[in-house]
ChimeraX commands (.cxc) that place a marker at each C-alpha (Angstrom):
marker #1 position 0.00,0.00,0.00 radius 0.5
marker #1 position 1.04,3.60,-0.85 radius 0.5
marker #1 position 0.01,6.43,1.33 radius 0.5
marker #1 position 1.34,10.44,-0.14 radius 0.5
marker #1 position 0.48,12.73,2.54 radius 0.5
marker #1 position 0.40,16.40,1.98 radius 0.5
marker #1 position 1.05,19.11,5.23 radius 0.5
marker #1 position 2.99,21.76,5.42 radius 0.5
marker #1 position 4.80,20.17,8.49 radius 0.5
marker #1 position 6.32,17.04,6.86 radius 0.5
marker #1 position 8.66,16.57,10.05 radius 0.5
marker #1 position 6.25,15.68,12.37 radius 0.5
marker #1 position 5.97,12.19,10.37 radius 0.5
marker #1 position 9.18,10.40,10.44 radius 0.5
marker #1 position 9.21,9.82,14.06 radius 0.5
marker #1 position 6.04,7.60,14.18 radius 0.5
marker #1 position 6.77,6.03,10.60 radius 0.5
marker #1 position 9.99,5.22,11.21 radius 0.5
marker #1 position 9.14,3.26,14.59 radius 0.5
marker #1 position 7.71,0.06,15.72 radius 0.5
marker #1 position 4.72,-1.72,13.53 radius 0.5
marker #1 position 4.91,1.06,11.41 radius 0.5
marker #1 position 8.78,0.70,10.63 radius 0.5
marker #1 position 8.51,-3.19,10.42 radius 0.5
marker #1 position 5.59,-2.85,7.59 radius 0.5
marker #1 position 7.86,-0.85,5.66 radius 0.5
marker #1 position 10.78,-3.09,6.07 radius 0.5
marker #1 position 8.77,-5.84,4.65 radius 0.5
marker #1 position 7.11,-4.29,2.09 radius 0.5
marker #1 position 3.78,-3.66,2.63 radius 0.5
marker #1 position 3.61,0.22,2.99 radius 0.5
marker #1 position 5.31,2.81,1.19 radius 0.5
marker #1 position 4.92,6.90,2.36 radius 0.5
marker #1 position 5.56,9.74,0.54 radius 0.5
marker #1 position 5.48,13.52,2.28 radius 0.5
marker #1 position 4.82,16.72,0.09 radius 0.5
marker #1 position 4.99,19.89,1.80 radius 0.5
marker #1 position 2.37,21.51,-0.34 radius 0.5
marker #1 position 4.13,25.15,1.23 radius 0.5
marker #1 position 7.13,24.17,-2.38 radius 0.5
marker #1 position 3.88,25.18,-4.30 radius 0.5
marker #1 position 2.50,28.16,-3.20 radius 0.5
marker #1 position 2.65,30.47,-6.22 radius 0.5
marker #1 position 4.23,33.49,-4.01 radius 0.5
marker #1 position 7.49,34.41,-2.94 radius 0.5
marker #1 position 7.20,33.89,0.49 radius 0.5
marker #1 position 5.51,30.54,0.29 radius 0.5
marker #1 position 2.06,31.75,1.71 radius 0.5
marker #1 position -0.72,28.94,1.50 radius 0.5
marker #1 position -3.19,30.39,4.08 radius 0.5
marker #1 position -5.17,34.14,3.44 radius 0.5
marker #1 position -7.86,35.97,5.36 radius 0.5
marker #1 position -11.36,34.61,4.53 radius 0.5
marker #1 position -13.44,36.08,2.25 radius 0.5
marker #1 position -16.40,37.52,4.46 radius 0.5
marker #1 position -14.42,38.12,7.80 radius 0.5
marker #1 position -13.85,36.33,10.40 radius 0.5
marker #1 position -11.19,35.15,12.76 radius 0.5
marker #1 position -8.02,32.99,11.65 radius 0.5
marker #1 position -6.60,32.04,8.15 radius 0.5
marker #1 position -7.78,29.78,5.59 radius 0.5
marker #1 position -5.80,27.11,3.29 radius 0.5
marker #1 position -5.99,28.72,-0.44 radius 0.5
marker #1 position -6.55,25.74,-3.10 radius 0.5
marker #1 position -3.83,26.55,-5.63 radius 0.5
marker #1 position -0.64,25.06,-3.91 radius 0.5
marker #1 position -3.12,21.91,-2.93 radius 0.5
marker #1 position -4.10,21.35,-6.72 radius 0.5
marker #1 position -0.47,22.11,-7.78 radius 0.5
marker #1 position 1.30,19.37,-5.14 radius 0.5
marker #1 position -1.77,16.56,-6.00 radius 0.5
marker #1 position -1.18,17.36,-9.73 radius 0.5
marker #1 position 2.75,16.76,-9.44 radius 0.5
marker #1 position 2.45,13.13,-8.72 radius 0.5
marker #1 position -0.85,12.13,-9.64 radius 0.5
marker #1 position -1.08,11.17,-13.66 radius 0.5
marker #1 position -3.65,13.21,-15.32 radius 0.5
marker #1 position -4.73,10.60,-17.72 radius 0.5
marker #1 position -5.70,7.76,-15.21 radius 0.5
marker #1 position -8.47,8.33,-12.17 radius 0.5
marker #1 position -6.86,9.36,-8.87 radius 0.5
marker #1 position -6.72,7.40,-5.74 radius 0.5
marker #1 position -8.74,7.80,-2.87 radius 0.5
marker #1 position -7.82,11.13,-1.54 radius 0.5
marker #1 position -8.74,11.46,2.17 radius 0.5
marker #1 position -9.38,15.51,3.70 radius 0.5
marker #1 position -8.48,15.53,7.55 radius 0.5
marker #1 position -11.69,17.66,8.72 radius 0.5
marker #1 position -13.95,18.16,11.74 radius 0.5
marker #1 position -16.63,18.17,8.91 radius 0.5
marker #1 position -15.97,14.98,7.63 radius 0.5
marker #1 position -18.01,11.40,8.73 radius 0.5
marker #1 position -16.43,10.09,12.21 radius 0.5
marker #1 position -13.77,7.67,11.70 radius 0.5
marker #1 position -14.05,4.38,12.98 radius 0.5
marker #1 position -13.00,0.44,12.45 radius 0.5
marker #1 position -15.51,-0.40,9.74 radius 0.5
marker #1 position -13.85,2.48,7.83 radius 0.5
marker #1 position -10.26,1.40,8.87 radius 0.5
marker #1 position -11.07,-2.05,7.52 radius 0.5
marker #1 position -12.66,-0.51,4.21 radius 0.5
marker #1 position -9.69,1.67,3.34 radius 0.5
marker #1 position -7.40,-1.08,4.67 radius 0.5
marker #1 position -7.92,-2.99,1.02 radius 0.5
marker #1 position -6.96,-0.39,-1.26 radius 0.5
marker #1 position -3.31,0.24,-2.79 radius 0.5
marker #1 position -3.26,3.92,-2.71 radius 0.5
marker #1 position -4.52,6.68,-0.30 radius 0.5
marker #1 position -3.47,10.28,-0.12 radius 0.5
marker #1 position -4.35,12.12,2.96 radius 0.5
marker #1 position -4.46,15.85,3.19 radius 0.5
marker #1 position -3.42,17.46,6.63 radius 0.5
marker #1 position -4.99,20.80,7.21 radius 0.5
marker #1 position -4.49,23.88,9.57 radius 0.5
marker #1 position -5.51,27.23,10.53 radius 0.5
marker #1 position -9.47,27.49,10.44 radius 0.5
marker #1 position -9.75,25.09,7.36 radius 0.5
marker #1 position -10.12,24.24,3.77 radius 0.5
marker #1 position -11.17,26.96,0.96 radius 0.5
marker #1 position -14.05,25.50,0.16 radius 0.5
marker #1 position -13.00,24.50,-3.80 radius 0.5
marker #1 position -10.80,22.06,-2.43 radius 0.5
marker #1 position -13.51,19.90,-1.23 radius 0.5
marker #1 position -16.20,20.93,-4.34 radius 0.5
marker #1 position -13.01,20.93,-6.80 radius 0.5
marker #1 position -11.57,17.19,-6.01 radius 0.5
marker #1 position -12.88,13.97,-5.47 radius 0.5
marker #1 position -12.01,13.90,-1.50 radius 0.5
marker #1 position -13.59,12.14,1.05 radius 0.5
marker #1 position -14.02,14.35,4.52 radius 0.5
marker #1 position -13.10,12.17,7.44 radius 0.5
marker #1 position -13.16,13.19,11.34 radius 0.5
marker #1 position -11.27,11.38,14.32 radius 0.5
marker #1 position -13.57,12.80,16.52 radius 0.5
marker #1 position -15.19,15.88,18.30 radius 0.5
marker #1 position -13.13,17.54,19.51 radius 0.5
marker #1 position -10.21,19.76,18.50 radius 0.5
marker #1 position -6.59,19.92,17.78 radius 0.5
marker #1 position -3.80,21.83,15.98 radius 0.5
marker #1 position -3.65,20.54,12.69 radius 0.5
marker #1 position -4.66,17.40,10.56 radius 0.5
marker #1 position -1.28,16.04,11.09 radius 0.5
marker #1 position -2.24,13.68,14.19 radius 0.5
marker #1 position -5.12,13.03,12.70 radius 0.5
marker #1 position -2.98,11.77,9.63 radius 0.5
marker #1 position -1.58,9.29,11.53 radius 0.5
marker #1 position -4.00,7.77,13.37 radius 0.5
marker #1 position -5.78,6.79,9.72 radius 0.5
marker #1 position -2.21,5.57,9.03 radius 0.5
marker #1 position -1.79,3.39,12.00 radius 0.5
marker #1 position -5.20,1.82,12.39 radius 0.5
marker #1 position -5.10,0.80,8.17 radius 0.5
marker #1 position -1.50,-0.75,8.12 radius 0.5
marker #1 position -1.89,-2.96,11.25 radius 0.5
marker #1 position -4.85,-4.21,9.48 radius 0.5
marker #1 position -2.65,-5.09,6.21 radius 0.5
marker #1 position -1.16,-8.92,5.69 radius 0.5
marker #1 position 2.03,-9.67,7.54 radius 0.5
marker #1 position 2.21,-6.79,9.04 radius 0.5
marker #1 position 1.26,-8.24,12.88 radius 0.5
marker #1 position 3.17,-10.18,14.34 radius 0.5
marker #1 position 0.25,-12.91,15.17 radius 0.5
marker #1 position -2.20,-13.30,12.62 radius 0.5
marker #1 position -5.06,-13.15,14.75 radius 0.5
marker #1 position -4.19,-10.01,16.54 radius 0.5
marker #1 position -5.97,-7.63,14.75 radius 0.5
marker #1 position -8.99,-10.09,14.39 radius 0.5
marker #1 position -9.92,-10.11,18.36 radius 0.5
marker #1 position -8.98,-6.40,18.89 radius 0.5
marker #1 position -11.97,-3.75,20.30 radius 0.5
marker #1 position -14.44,-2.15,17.63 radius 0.5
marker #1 position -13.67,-5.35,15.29 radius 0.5
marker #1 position -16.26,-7.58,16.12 radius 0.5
marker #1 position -19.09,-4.49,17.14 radius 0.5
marker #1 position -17.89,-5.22,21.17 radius 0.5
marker #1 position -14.86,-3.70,23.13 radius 0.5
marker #1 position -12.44,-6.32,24.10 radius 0.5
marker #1 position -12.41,-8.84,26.81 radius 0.5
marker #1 position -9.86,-8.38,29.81 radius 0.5
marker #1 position -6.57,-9.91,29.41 radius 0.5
marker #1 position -4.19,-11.47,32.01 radius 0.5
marker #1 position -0.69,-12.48,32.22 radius 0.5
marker #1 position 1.84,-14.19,34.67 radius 0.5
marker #1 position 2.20,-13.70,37.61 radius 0.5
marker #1 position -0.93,-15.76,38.62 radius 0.5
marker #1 position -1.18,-13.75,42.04 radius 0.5
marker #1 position -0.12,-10.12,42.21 radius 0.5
marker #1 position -1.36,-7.99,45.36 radius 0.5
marker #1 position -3.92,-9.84,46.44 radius 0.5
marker #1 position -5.96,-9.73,42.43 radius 0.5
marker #1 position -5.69,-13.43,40.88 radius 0.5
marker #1 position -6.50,-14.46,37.11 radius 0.5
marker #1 position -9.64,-15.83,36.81 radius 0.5
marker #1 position -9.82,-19.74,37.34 radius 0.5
marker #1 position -11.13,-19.95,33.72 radius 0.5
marker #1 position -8.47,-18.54,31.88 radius 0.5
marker #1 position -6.10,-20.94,33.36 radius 0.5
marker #1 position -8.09,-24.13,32.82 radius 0.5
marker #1 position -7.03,-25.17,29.44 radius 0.5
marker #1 position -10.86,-25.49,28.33 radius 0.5
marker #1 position -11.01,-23.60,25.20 radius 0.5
marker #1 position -14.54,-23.27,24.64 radius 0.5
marker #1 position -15.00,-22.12,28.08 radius 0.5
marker #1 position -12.21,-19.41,27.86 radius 0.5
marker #1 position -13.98,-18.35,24.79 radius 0.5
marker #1 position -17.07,-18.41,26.18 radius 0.5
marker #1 position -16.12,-16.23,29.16 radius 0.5
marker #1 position -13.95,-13.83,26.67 radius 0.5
marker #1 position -17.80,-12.73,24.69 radius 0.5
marker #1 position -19.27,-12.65,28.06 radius 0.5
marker #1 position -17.01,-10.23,29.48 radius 0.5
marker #1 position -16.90,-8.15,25.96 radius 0.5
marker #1 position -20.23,-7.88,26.02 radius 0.5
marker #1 position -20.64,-6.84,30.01 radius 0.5
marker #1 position -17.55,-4.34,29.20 radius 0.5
marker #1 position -19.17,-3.02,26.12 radius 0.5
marker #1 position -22.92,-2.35,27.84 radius 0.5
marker #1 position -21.42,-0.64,30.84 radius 0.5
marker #1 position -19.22,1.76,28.99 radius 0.5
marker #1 position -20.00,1.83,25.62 radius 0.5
marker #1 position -23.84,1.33,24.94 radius 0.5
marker #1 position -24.19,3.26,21.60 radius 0.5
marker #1 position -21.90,0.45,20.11 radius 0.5
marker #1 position -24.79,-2.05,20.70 radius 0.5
marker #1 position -27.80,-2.96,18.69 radius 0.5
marker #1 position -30.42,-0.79,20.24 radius 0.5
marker #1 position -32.40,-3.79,21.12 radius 0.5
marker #1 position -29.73,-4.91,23.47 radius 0.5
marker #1 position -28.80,-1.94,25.15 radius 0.5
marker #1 position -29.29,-1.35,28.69 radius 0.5
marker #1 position -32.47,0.11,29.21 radius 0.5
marker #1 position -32.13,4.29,31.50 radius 0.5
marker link #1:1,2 radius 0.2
marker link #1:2,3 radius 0.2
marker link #1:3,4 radius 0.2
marker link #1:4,5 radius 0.2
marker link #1:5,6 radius 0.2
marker link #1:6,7 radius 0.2
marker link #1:7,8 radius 0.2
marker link #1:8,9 radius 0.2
marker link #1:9,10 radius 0.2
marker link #1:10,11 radius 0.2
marker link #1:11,12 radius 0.2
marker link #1:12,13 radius 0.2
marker link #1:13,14 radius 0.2
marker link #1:14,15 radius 0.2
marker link #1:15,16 radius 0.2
marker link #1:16,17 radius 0.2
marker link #1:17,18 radius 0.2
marker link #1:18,19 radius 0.2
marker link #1:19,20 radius 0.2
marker link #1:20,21 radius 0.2
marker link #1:21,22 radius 0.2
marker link #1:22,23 radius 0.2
marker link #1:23,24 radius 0.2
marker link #1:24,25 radius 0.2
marker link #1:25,26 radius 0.2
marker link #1:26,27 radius 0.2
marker link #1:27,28 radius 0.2
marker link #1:28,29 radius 0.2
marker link #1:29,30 radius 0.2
marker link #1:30,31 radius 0.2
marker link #1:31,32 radius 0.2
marker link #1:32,33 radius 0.2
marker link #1:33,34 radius 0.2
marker link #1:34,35 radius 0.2
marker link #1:35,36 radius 0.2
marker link #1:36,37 radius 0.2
marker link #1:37,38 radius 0.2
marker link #1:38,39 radius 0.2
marker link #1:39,40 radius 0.2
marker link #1:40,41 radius 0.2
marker link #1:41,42 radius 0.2
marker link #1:42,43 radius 0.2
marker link #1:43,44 radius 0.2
marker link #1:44,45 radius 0.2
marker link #1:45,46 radius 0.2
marker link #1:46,47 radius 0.2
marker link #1:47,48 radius 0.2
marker link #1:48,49 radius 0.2
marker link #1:49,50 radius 0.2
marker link #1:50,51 radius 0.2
marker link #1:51,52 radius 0.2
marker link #1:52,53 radius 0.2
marker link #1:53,54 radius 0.2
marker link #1:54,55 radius 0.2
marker link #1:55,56 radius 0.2
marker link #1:56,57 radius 0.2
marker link #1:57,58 radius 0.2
marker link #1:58,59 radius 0.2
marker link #1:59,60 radius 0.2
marker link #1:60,61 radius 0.2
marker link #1:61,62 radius 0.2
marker link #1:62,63 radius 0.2
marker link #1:63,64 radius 0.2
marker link #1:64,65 radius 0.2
marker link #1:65,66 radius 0.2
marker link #1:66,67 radius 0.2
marker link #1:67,68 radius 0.2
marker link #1:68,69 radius 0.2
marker link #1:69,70 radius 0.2
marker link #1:70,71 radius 0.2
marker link #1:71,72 radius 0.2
marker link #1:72,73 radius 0.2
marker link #1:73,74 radius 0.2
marker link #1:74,75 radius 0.2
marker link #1:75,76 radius 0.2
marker link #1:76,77 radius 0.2
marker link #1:77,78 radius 0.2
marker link #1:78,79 radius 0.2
marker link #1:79,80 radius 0.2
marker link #1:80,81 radius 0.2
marker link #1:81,82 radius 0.2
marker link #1:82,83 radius 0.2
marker link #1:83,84 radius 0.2
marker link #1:84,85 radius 0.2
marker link #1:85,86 radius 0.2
marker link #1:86,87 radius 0.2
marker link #1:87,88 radius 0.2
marker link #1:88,89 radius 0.2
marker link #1:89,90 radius 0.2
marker link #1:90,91 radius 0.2
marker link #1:91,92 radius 0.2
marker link #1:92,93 radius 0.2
marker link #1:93,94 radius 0.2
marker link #1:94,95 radius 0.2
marker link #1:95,96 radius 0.2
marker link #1:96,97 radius 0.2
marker link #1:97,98 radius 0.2
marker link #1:98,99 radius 0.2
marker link #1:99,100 radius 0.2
marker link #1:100,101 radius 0.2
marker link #1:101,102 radius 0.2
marker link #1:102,103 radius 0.2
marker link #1:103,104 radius 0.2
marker link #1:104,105 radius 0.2
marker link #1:105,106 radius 0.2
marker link #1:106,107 radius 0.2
marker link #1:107,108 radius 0.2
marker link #1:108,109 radius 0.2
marker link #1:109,110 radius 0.2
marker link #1:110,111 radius 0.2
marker link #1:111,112 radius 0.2
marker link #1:112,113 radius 0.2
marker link #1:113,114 radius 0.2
marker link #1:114,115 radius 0.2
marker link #1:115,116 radius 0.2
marker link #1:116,117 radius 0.2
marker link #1:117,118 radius 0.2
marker link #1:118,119 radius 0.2
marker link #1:119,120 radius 0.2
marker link #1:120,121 radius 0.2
marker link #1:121,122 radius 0.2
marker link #1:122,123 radius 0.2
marker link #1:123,124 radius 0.2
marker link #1:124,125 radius 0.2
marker link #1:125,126 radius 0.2
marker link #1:126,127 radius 0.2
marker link #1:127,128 radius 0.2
marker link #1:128,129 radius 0.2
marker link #1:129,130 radius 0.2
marker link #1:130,131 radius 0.2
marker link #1:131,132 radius 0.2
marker link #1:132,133 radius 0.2
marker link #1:133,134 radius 0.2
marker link #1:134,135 radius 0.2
marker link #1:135,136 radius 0.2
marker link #1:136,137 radius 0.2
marker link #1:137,138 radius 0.2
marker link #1:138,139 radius 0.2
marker link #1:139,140 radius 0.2
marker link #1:140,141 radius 0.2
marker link #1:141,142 radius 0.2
marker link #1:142,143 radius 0.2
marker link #1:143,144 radius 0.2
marker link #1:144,145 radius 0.2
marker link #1:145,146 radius 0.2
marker link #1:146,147 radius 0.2
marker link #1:147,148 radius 0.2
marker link #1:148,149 radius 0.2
marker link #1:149,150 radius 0.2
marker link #1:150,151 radius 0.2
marker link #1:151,152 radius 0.2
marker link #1:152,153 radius 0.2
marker link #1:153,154 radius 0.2
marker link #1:154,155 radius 0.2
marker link #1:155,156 radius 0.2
marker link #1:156,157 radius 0.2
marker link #1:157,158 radius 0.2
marker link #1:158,159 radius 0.2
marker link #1:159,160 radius 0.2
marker link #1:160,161 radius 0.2
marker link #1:161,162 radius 0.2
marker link #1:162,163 radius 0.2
marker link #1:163,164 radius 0.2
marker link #1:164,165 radius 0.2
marker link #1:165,166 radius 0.2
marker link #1:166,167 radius 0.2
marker link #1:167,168 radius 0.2
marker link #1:168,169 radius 0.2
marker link #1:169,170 radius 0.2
marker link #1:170,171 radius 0.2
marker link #1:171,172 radius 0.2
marker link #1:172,173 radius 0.2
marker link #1:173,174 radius 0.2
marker link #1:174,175 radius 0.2
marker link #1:175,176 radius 0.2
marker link #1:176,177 radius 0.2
marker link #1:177,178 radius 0.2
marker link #1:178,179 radius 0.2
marker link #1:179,180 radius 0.2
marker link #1:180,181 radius 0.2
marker link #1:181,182 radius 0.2
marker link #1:182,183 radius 0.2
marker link #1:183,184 radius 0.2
marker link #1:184,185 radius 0.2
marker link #1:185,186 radius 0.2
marker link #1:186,187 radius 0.2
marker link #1:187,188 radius 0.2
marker link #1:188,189 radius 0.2
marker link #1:189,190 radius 0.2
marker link #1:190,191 radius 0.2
marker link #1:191,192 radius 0.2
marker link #1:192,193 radius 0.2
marker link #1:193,194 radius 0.2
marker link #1:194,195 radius 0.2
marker link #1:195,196 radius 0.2
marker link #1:196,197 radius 0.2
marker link #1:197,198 radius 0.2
marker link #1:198,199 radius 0.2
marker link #1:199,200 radius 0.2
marker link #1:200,201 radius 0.2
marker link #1:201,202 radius 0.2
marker link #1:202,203 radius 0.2
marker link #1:203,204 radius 0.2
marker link #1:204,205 radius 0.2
marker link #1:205,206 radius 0.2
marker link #1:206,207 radius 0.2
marker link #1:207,208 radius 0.2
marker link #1:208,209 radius 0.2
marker link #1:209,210 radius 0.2
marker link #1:210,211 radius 0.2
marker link #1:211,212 radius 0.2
marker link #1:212,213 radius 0.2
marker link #1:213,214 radius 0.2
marker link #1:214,215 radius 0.2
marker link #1:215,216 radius 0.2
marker link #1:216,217 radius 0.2
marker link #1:217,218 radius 0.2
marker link #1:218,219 radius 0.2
marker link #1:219,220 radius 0.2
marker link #1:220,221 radius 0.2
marker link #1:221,222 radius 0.2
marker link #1:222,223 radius 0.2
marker link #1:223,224 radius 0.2
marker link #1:224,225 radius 0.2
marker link #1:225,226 radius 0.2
marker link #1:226,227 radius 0.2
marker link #1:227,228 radius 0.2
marker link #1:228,229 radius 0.2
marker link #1:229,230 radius 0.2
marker link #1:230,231 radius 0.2
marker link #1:231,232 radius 0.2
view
């Protein structure tokens, strides 16, 4: 998979690329990234992307020209783009089912913003897609960037360690995860549950959905099918 990311603050990236899961995907293939710092095509001398808004109004706004310039320097004008993601509190909240869609594709390019936003031509003017990571806010699209990046790469073949990792994670199957356990056996007095230690598989598994689901209804509700949500 091939991710080109435009920002206009391309070092904030190699740090989290360049470690961990991330690293090891691109060691063995399966992700490539590309940074433009759409600032190298602003059509002014002093490399200005963001103006005043039309209208008034607090802040700055990104102008469209240096966008449409960087996506038009690597993207061939005679075959159709790839999906081309806008960071924006506008867009549709992100979540797993997305994560999972975008996780099959070969190509994404995700546009960081800043300042109070996108002219507006850049969303009517492109095929883009507005996504959100939640509601609230922060600085710039950036972050945001990278959490798309994370969640689609661990989802991509060979890329975990164990196969079934990302299979049994929260959000995947509608339910938060179960609790997990490790050795020691006893530590102050708290003591893994008998069942987990009992060999019985189909008990274990049992007990992992039944926990999930108790874990899920008494802190995240709205995941659940309204029929099986706690009643208030």
């Amino acid at each position: 998979m091939r991710f080109d990311i435009l920002t206009i603050f391309p070092e904030m990236f190699p740090g989290v690329l360049d470690t961990s899961m991330l690293r090891i995907a691109q060691e063995k293939g399966a992700v490539s990234f590309d940074l433009h710092d759409f600032r190298d095509f602003a059509n002014n001398k002093h490399q200005k992307v963001d103006d005043r808004p039309f209208g008034g109004g607090p802040g700055m706004v990104l102008k469209p020209d240096p966008i449409f310039a960087c996506l038009e320097s690597f993207l061939p004008a005679d075959k159709a783009p790839p999906p081309i993601i806008l960071l924006s509190p506008q867009g549709e909240a992100y979540n797993q089912r997305i994560a999972n869609e975008l996780s099959q594709l070969d190509h994404i390019v995700l546009i960081a913003g800043r300042y109070e936003g996108f002219d507006q031509r850049i969303v009517d003017g492109l095929p883009v897609r507005e996504i959100s990571i939640g509601d609230y806010v922060i600085t710039g699209g950036e972050l945001a960037a990278l959490v798309l990046v994370d969640s689609i790469v661990r989802l991509l073949p060979g890329v975990l360690g164990d196969a079934d990792s990302a299979t049994y994670e929260s959000f995947n199957n509608g339910l938060l995860d179960h609790p997990h356990y490790t050795r020691p056996v006893e530590f102050r007095g708290m003591t893994v549950p008998e069942v987990l230690r009992s060999g019985d598989h189909a008990r274990i598994a049992a007990w992992r959905k039944q926990k999930a689901a108790e874990l899920t209804r008494a802190r995240r509700p709205d995941l659940l099918d309204p029929k099986d949500r706690p009643s208030t």
